[in-house]
VMD Tcl script that draws the C-alpha trace (Angstrom):
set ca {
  {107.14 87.97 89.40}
  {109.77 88.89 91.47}
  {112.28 86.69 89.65}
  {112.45 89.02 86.67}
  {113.12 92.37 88.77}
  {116.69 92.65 89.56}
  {116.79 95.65 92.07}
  {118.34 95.46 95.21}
  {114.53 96.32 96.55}
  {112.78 93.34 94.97}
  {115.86 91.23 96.03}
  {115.05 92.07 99.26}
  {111.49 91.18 98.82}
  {112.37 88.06 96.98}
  {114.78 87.17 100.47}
  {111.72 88.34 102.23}
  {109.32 85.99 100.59}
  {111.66 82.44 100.96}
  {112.08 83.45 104.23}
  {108.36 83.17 104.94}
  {107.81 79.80 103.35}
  {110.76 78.22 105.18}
  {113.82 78.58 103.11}
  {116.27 79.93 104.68}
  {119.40 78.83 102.73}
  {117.07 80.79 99.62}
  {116.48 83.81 101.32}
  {119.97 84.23 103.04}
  {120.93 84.01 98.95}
  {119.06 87.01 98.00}
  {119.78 88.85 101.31}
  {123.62 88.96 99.95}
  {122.50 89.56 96.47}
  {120.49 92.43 97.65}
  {123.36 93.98 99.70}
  {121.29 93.95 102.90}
  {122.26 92.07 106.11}
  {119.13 90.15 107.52}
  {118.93 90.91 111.20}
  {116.08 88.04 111.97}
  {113.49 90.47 112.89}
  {109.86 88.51 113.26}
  {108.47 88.15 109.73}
  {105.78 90.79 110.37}
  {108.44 93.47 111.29}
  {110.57 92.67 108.52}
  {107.67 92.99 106.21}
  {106.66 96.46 107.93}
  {110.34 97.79 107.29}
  {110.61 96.67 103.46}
  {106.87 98.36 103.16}
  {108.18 101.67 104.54}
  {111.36 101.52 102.50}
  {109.31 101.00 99.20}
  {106.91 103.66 99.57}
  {109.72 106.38 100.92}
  {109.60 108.77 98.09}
  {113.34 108.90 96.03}
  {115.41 111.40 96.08}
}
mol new
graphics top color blue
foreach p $ca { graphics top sphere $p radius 0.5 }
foreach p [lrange $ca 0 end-1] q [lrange $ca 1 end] { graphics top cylinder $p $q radius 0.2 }
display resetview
């Protein structure tokens, strides 16, 4: 699913996600692509921080 979304949110979540199954190389891919620097927080933190982000109402 996240494939088809091309935001730099869901890239994040799509880094996020290849992260947590073990591939780094992936997920260091869609860091760049989504314009965020990955700062190798534990997965759970990480996780918590894209969470908040997402549900922060726009402005």
């Amino acid at each position: 699913m996240v494939d088809e979304l091309e935001t730099p949110e869901a890239m994040a979540v799509h880094a996020h996600l290849h992260r947590k199954e073990g591939a780094q190389s992936n997920a260091d891919y869609w860091y760049v692509r989504a314009g965020r620097r990955f700062h190798r927080l534990a997965l759970e933190d990480e996780w918590q921080a894209l969470a908040q982000g997402l549900l922060q109402p726009t402005k």
